[in-house]
Phi, psi and omega in degrees: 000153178231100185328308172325308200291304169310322177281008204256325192299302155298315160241101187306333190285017315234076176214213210270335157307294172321292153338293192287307173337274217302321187301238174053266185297322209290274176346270180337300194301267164334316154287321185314317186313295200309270168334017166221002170271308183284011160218059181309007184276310172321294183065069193280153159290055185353318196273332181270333168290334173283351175281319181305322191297319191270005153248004176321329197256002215286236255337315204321304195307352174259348182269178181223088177265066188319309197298017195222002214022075181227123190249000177303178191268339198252157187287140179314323175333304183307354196273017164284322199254323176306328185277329183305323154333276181323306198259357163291308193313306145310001158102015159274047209295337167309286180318304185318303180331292160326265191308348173296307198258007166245032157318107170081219142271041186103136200247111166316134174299345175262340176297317189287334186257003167269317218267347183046080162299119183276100162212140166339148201252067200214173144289160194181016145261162197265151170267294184319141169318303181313292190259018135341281209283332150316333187262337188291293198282340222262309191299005195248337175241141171246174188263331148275021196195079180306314213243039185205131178274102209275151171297162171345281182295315133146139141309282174344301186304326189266351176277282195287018139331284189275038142124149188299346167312328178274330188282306201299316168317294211287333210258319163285315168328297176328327188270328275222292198237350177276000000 
């Protein structure tokens, strides 16, 4: 499958939206790739994590992120499971999966109903290695700031906002795949 096309399909524009999706996903692709060459031990899928990596993010145009231009109806949170819509919808249920579960490091059916997330009432952390280290690697890039890779600590930080459950993740990823 070629990931391009589905974003080209949502975002039909060739505009400033668009731009950070690709820069992004692209940043997000590229480590996940690096960290799983460096661990051949895994015998991760390559070919699926860069398609995953570069749809992680397709939903964000429905959601309403002004600093990110994103003009959509629903709070960014949402932009996993929505996107995750989109690319089941499309015959890709492994990807839709990727984009579902890398909210935060994955949002727990119990994080989600304490923290009273308006997101589906499910688990949504990742399972699969692939989209581990794809959620793993997602966590090192913001959508505002393209061209600079935040260090270790933190990434941690931004993760464990939504609850030590997310720190403990990100802290074993550490061991895992750096």
């Amino acid at each position: 499958m070629d990931p391009l096309l589905l974003i080209d399909k949502y975002y039909p524009e060739d505009n400033e939206l668009k731009h950070i999706l690709l820069k992004h996903s692209r940043s997000v692709a590229d480590k996940a790739l690096a960290m799983a060459r460096k661990h051949p031990e895994l015998n991760l899928d390559l070919q699926f994590i860069e398609e995953a990596a570069m749809l992680h993010d397709i939903g964000i145009f429905q959601t309403d992120a002004e600093g990110i231009c994103c003009f959509g109806k629903y709070p960014y949170i949402c932009h996993g499971y929505l996107g995750a819509e989109l690319v089941r919808k499309e015959g890709f249920p492994k990807h839709a999966l990727v984009c579902e579960r890398h909210t935060g490091a994955g949002l727990s059916l119990q994080n989600i109903i304490q923290q009273d997330l308006p997101v589906p009432h499910r688990e949504m952390t990742p399972v699969s290695l692939e989209e581990q280290i794809i959620c793993f690697a997602d966590k090192f890039f913001s959508k505002s700031k393209l061209d600079h890779e935040k260090g270790v600590e933190k990434a941690r930080k931004s993760v464990a906002r939504y609850g030590e459950e997310g720190g403990k993740r990100f802290d074993y990823w550490c061991e895992l795949f750096l």
